[in-house]
Every structure is written in C-alpha cells, then in structure tokens.
C-alpha positions as CSV (number, residue, x, y, z in Angstrom):
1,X,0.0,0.0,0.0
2,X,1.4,3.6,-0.8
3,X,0.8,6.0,1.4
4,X,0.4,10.0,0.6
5,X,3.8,10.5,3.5
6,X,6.2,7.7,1.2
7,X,5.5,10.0,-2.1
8,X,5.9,13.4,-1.0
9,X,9.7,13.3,-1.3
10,X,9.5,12.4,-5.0
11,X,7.0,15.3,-5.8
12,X,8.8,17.5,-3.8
13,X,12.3,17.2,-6.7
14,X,9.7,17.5,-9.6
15,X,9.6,20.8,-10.9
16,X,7.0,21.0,-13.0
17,X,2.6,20.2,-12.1
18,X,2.0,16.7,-11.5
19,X,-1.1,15.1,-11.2
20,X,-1.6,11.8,-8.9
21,X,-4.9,9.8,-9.9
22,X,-5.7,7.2,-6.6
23,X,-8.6,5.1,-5.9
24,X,-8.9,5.2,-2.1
25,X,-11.8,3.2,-0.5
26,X,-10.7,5.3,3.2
27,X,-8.1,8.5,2.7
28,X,-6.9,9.8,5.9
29,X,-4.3,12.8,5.5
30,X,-3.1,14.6,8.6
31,X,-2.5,18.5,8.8
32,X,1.9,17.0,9.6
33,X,1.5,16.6,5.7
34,X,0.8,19.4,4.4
35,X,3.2,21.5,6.4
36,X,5.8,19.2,5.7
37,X,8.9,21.5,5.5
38,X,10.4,19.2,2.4
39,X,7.7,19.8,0.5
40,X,6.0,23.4,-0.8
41,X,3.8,22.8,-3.6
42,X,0.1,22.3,-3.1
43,X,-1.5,19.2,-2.8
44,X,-5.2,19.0,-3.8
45,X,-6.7,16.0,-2.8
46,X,-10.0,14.7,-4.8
47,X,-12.3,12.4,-3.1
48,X,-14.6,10.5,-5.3
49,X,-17.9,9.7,-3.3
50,X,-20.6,7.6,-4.6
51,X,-23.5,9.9,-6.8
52,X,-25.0,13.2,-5.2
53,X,-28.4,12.6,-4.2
54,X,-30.1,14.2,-6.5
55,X,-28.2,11.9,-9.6
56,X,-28.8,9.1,-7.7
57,X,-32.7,9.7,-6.9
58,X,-33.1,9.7,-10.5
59,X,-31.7,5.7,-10.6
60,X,-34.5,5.4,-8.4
61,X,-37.0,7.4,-10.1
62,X,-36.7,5.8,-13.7
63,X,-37.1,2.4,-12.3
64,X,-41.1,3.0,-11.5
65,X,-40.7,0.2,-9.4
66,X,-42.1,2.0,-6.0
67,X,-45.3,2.9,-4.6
68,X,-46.2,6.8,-5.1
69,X,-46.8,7.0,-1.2
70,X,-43.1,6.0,-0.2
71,X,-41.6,8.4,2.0
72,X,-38.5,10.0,0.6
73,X,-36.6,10.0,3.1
74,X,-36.5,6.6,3.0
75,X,-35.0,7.0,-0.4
76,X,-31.8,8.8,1.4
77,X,-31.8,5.7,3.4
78,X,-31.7,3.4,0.4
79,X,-28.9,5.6,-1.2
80,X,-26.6,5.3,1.3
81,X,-26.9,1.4,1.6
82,X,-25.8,1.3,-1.7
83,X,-23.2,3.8,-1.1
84,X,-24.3,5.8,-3.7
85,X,-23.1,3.2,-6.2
86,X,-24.9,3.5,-9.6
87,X,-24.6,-0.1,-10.6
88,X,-26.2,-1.3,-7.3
89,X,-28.9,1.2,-7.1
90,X,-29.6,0.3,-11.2
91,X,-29.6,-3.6,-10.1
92,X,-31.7,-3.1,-7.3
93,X,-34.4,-0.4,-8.0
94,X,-34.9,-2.4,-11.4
95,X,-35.1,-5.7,-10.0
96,X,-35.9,-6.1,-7.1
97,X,-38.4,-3.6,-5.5
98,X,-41.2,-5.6,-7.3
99,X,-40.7,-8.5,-4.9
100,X,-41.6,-6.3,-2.1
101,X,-44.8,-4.9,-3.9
102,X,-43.2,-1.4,-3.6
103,X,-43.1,-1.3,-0.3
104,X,-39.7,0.4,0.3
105,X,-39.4,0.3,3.9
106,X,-39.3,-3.4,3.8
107,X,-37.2,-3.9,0.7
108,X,-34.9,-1.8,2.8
109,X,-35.0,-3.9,6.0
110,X,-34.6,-7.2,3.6
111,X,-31.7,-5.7,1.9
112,X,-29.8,-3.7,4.8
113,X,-27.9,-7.0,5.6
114,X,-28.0,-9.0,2.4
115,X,-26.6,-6.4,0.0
116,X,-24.4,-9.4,-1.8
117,X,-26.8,-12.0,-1.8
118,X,-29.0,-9.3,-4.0
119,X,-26.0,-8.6,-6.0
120,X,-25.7,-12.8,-6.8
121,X,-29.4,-13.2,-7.3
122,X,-29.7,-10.5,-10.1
123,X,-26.6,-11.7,-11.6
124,X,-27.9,-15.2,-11.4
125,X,-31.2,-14.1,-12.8
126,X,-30.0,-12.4,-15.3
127,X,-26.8,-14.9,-16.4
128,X,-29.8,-17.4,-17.4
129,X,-31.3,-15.2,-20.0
130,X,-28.3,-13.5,-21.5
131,X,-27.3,-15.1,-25.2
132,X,-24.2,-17.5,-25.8
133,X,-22.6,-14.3,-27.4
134,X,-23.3,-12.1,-24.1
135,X,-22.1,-15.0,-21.6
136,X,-19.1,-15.9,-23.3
137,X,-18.2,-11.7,-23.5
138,X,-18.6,-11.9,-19.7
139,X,-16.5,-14.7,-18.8
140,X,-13.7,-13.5,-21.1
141,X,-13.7,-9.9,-20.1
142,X,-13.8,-10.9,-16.4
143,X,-9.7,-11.7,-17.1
144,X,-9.4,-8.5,-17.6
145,X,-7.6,-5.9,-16.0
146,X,-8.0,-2.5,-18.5
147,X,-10.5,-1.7,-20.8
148,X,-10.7,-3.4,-24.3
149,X,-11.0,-2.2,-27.6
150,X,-14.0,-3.5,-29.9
151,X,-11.2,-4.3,-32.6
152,X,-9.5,-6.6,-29.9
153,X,-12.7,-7.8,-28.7
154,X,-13.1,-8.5,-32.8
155,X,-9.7,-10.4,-33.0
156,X,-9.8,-12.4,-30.0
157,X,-13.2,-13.6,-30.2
158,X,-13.7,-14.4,-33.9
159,X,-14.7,-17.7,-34.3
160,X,-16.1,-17.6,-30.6
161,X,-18.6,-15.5,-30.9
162,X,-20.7,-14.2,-33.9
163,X,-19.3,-10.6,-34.7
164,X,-22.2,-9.3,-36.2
165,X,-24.1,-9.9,-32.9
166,X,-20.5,-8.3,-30.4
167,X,-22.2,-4.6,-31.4
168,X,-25.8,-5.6,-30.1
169,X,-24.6,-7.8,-27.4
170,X,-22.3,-5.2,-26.2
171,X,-25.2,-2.9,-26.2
172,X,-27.3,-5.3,-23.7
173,X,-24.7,-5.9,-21.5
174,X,-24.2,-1.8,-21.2
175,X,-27.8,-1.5,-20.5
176,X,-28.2,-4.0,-18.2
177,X,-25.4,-2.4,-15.8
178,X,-22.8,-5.7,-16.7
179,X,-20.6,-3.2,-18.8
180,X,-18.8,0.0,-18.6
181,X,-17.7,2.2,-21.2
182,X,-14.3,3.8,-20.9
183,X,-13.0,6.2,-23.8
184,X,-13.0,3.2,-26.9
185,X,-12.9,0.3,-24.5
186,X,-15.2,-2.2,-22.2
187,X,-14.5,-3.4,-19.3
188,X,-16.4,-5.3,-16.4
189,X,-18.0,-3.4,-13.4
190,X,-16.0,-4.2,-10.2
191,X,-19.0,-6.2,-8.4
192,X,-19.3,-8.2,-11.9
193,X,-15.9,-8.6,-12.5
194,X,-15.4,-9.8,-8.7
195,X,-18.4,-12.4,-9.1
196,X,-17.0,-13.6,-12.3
197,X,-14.3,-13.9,-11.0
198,X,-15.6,-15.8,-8.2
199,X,-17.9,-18.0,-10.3
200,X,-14.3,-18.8,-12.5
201,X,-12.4,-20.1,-9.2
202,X,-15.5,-21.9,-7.9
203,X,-15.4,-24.2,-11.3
204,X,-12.2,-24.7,-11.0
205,X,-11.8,-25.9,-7.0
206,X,-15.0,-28.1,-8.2
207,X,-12.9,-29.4,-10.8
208,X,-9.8,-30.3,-8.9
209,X,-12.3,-31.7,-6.2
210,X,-14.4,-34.1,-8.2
211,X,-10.9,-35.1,-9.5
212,X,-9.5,-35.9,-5.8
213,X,-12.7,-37.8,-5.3
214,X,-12.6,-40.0,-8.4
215,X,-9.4,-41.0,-7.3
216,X,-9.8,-41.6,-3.6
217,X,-8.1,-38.5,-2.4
218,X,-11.4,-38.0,0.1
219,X,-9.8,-35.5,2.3
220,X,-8.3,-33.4,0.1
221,X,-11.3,-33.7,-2.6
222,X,-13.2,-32.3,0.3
223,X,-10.6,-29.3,0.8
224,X,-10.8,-28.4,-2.8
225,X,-14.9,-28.3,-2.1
226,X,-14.9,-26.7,0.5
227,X,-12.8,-23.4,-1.3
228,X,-15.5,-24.2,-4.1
229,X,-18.1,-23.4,-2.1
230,X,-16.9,-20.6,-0.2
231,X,-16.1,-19.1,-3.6
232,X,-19.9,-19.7,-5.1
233,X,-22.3,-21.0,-2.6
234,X,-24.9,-21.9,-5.0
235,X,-22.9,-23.5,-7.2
236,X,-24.9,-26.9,-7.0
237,X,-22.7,-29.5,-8.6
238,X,-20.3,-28.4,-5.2
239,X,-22.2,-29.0,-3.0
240,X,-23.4,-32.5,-4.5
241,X,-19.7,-33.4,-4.8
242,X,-19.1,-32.6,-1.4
243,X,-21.9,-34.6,0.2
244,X,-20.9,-37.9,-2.0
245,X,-17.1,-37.0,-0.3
246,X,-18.4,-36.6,2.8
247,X,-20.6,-39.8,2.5
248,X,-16.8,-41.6,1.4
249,X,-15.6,-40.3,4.6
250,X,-18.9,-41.8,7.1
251,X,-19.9,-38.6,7.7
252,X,-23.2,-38.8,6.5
253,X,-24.9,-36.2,8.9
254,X,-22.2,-33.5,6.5
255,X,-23.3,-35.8,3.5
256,X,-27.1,-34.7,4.1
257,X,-26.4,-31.5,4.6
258,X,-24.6,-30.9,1.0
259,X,-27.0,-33.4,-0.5
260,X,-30.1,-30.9,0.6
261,X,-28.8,-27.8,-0.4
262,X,-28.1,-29.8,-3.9
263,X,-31.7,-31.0,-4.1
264,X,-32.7,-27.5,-3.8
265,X,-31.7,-26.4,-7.3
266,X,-33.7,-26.4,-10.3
267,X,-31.4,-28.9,-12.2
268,X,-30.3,-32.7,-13.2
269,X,-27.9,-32.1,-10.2
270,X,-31.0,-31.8,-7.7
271,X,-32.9,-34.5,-8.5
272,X,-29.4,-36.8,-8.3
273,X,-29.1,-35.5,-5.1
274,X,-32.3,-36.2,-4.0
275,X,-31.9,-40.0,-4.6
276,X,-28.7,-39.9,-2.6
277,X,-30.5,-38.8,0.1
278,X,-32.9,-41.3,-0.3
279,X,-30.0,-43.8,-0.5
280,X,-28.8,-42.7,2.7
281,X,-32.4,-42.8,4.3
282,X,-32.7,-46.5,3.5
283,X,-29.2,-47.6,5.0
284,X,-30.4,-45.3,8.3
285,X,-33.4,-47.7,7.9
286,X,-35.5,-44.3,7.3
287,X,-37.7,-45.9,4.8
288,X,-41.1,-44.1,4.5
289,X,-38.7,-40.9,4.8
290,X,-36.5,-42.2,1.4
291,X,-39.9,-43.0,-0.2
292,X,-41.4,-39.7,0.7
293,X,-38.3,-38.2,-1.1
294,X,-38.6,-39.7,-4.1
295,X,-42.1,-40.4,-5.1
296,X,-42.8,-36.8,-5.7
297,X,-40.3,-36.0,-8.6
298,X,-40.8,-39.4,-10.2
299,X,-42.5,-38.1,-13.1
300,X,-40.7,-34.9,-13.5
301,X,-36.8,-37.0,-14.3
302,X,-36.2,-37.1,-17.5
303,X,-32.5,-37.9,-17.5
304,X,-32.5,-42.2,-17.6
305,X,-29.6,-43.3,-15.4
306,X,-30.8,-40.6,-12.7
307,X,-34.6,-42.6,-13.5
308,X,-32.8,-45.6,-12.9
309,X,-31.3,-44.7,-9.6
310,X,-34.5,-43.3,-8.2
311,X,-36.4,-46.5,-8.7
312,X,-33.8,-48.9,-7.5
313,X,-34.0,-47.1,-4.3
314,X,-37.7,-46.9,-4.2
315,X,-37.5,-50.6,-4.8
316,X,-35.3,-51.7,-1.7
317,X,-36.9,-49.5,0.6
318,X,-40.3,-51.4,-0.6
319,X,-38.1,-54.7,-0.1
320,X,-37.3,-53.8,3.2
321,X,-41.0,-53.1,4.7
322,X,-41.9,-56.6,3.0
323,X,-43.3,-55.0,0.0
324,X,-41.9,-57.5,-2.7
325,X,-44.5,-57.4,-5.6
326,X,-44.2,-53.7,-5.5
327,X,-40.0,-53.6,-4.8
328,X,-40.0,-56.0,-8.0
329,X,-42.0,-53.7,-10.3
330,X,-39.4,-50.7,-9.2
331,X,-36.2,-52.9,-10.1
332,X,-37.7,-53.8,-13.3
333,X,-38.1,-50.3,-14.5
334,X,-34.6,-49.4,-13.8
335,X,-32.9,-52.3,-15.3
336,X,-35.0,-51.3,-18.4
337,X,-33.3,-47.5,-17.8
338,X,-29.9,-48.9,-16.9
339,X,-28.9,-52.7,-16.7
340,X,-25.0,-51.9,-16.3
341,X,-25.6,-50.6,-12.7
342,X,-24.5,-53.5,-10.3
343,X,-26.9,-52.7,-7.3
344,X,-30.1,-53.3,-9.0
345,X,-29.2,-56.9,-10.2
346,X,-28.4,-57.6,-6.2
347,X,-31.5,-56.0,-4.3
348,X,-33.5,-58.1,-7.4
349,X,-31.6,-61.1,-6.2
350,X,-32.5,-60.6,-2.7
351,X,-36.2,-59.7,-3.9
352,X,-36.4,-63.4,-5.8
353,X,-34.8,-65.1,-2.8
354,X,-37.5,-64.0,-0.2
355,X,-40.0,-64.8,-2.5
356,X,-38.9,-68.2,-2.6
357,X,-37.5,-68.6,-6.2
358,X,-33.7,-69.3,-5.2
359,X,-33.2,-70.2,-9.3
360,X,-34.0,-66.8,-10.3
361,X,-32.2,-64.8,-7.9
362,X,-28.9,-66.6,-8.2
363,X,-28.9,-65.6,-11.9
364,X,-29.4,-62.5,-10.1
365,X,-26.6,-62.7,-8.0
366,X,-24.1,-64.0,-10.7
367,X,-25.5,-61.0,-13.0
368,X,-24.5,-58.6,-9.7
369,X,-21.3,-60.2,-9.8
370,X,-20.8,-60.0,-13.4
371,X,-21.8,-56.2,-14.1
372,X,-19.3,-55.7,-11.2
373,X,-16.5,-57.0,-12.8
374,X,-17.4,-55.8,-16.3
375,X,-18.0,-52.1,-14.4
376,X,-14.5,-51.1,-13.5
377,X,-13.7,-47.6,-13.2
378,X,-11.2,-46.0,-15.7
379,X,-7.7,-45.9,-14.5
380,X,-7.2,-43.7,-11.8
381,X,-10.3,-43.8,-10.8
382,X,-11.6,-45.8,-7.1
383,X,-14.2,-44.6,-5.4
384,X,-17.1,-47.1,-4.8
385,X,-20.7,-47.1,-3.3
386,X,-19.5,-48.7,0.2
387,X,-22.7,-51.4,0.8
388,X,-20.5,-53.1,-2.6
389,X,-18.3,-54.9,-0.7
390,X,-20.8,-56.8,1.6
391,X,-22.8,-57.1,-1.2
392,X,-20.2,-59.3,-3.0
393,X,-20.0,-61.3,0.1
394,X,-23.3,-62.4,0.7
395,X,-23.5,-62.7,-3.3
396,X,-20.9,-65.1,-3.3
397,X,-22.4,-67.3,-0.4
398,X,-25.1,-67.8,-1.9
399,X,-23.3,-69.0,-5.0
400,X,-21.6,-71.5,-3.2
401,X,-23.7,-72.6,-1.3
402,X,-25.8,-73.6,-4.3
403,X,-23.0,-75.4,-6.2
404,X,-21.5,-77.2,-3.0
C-alpha cells in the first residue's frame, strides 16, 4: 500500500505540475502533511464519493418500481446502503423492489444486511437469459484488468462469438449495468468482474475436487470443495460433490447437509441428489422418509440413469417393509433405464430369494457379480458405493452354497 507521507519526497524534486490519480476506499491525511517542510507545492486531494443525491434519486426514479406514497426520506436511506453506487442502485431499483410490492421500507429492511446476496441473485437471474454471445463476453472480459477495444474484442473472439451480434450484445450488456464504457474500451464493473471472477475459481476448485474424489483422495477432494463453495455458494454440482465425499468419509450427517442444499436447485444435479439422500435414508433404515423423497419427482426426471437410480431405491426400501410385488416392479423399470448398474441386479436377487425362487435370484446374484466386474472404473479412478463390498459377500455365499 502507498501512502500520501512515502510519495511526498518524490513530488517535492519534480519541478514542474504533476497530477496523482488514486482510488482510495478510506483517505486519511493529517495537517503533519501538508506542512511538511520538504515539500512546498500544493496538494489538492479529490475524493470521489458515490452519486450526489439528486443523480442518484433519478436511478430510483426511472425504475417505476415503487409505490407513489413511499416516504422520501426513506429514499436517502436506500442511497446510502448502496453507497451511492450507480450499478447497485440500477440492479436493485430495477429488480428487485417488485418483490416487495413497492413497499420500500421493507425492501430496505430485507436488503440492509444482504446487500451481496441481492447482487448474486440479479446476476444469477439475469446470467440465465443472456445469449451464448453475451455470456461468453462476460466470462472472457472478467480476465481483464484495462478496458478493451472492440477491434481486440473482434480479434480475440472471432470464431467464438458471432461478430455481427459483439455490437448488439455489447449494447445489452451496457444496458443492463454488466458493462462499462471507458473512452473506446469495455470493461467489467467491479461487483461483476469480482463475481465472475468468483464463479471462475468456484469451477475450478470443483474441478480439482471431483478429481481428488474420483481417485480416492477424500480428504483433500473435500478441501478443494470446501474453497468451491466458499467461492460460489450456490454452485450446486459443489455441494453435491461434497456430500458424495463426505458420504466416502462416514460422515453422512455432513453428506445430508450438501445433499439438501443440492436437491434445492432447479437442475439434473437436484434430483441426483435427491436420490442420494434417499440412499442414505434407507441404510439409516429411514424408509417411508427415502420414499417420501422420491415419489414426488418421479415423473418430472427425465434424465435415464438418474430414472434408474431413483427407482432402485424406491425398490429396496419397498423390499425392506416386506413390500416385494411392488419392490419387483421398481427394479424392473430401472434395469429397463440402466442394466449396467450392479446394485439393482443384487436388491432383485435378494427380492427373488425372499420370495422363494432361489433359481432366479442366483442368476441374479451371478449377473450382480458379473456387471461388477465388467464395471471397472477408468484408471485412476476408485471410489465405490460402500454397501459393494458386503454385497459381494453375501453374493458369493449364496453362489456357493448352491454349487456345494
């Protein structure tokens, strides 16, 4: 950090004006300073606040978003929550006063203390309905530090992005507060740039996570997760890697946790995550509560090995509360989604065996064994469901038992 004492010396030897350009979030100079006997020429310090009031009432103004009876003073209020900052007060006069049916004081007692989590909403929000061309500008202008010229932006991203749509896109992205012009050049606001930035480093901790967890590095798979998420809390596939780590490592009340806050996302991730935690209701003999899970959002999967998984579970939690015709109907459908997935063949084994056809289930049991074997992970790669192992046991028991 350089402090206004460290440069006066220099200034003082230059003869002719100079001008110094900082960015200070907190400027404190001292009266000692200026009276400095080494130095004689004046020093005129600029502090750059957030927008006057009246600039920054007309943010609010524009957005129509309040009701006509709002106190104004309250409008002072919201100003200098935000600091004065035009971005914020753009993002949230725009988008989300609405939510509080223009109510001000409480959109002000709501967003006194969550100021960031509005800020990752909007951008959230928004992020969904922005084009490929408008995303990809984002992500690549988020690495950088000065503004950019539309010629570079032409250079660098032909054959990325469509250049006919960089004028138009550029355009939206102005409008909608994610860009700032500078002279001839575009650059990132800082809250966008620092939650792009954020959102970039989160992907990558998830990738060096799921990585470590492929190959049976739990605990630092779960290190790697763990800066993942403190990086992008709602990055979903985190948090579902996390609980499967945690679940490697026995701690399954840490595994629920991550598994929940997976399940509550509107993606192919949530509904994974919900049969997980049906998984781990059934081995905690929580059967109603794994069938209450899944039932629900049977109808709504459409991805097939995530269909698959839901009904194998559904069908040994109905094994285990004596439910066998109905267990057998749920096995059946998910071998018809996925018949490489060794589980199913083995709760099916252990369906056919209680109902008295030992033939059956020890084709069963040798297909468990057999998709098993035939299942190995690519090199490098070890994790395992844990229940596996017994499995194999009591698999291969019954095997030779049979043939001795």
């Amino acid at each position: 950090m350089l402090y206004i004492r460290q440069i006066l010396p220099f200034i003082s030897k230059i003869r002719k004006p100079i001008f110094i350009f900082c960015y200070c979030k907190k400027l404190r100079i001292t009266a000692e300073v200026f009276t400095s006997n080494s130095f004689s020429t004046t020093l005129k310090v600029l502090q750059l606040n957030g927008l006057d009031e009246e600039s920054a009432q007309k943010i609010i103004y524009s957005a129509k978003r309040f009701s006509s009876g709002s106190d104004s003073s309250l409008f002072d209020e919201l100003i200098q929550i935000y600091g004065g900052n035009p971005l914020l007060l753009k993002i949230v006069t725009a988008n989300f006063a609405d939510l509080f049916s223009g109510n001000l004081t409480q959109f002000i007692q709501q967003t006194t203390l969550v100021v960031q989590q509005i800020l990752r909403d909007y951008l959230q929000k928004i992020n969904a309905d922005l084009t490929e061309s408008e995303n990809y500008l984002i992500c690549w202008l988020a690495l950088k530090s000065k503004p950019v010229s539309i010629n570079d932006l032409k250079s660098n991203l032909a054959g990325v992005v469509e250049i006919s749509e960089l004028p138009s896109a550029l355009e939206s992205l102005i409008k909608q507060a994610f860009l700032g012009k500078i002279e001839d050049g575009f650059i990132l606001g800082r809250e966008i740039k620092q939650y792009m930035t954020h959102q970039l480093i989160a992907k990558y901790f998830n990738q060096l996570g799921h990585k470590k967890y492929l190959a049976g590095e739990f605990q630092t798979a779960k290190s790697y997760l763990i800066q993942a998420i403190r990086f992008n809390p709602d990055l979903a596939a985190s948090h579902y890697n996390l609980g499967a780590t945690y679940e490697q490592l026995q701690d399954l009340e840490k595994a629920r946790i991550h598994y929940q806050i997976a399940a509550g996302f509107n993606n192919r991730g949530a509904y994974a995550a919900i049969s997980n935690l049906a998984r781990l209701e059934i081995i905690s003999e929580n059967l109603d509560a794994a069938i209450t899970l899944i039932m629900p959002i049977l109808e709504q999967v459409k991805d097939e090995l995530v269909l698959a998984a839901l009904h194998k579970n559904i069908g040994w939690a109905y094994f285990l509360k004596n439910r066998y015709d109905e267990a057998e109907v749920q096995i059946l459908k998910s071998l018809e989604l996925n018949n490489l997935h060794p589980p199913t063949y083995y709760i099916l084994a252990q369906v056919k065996e209680t109902q008295g056809n030992m033939p059956e289930a020890l084709v069963y049991y040798e297909d468990f064994l057999k998709c098993d074997r035939s299942g190995k992970k690519p090199q490098g790669v070890y994790w395992r469901l844990p229940e596996l192992d017994v499995w194999k046991i009591t698999a291969r028991q019954r095997l030779n038992s049979f043939n001795n």
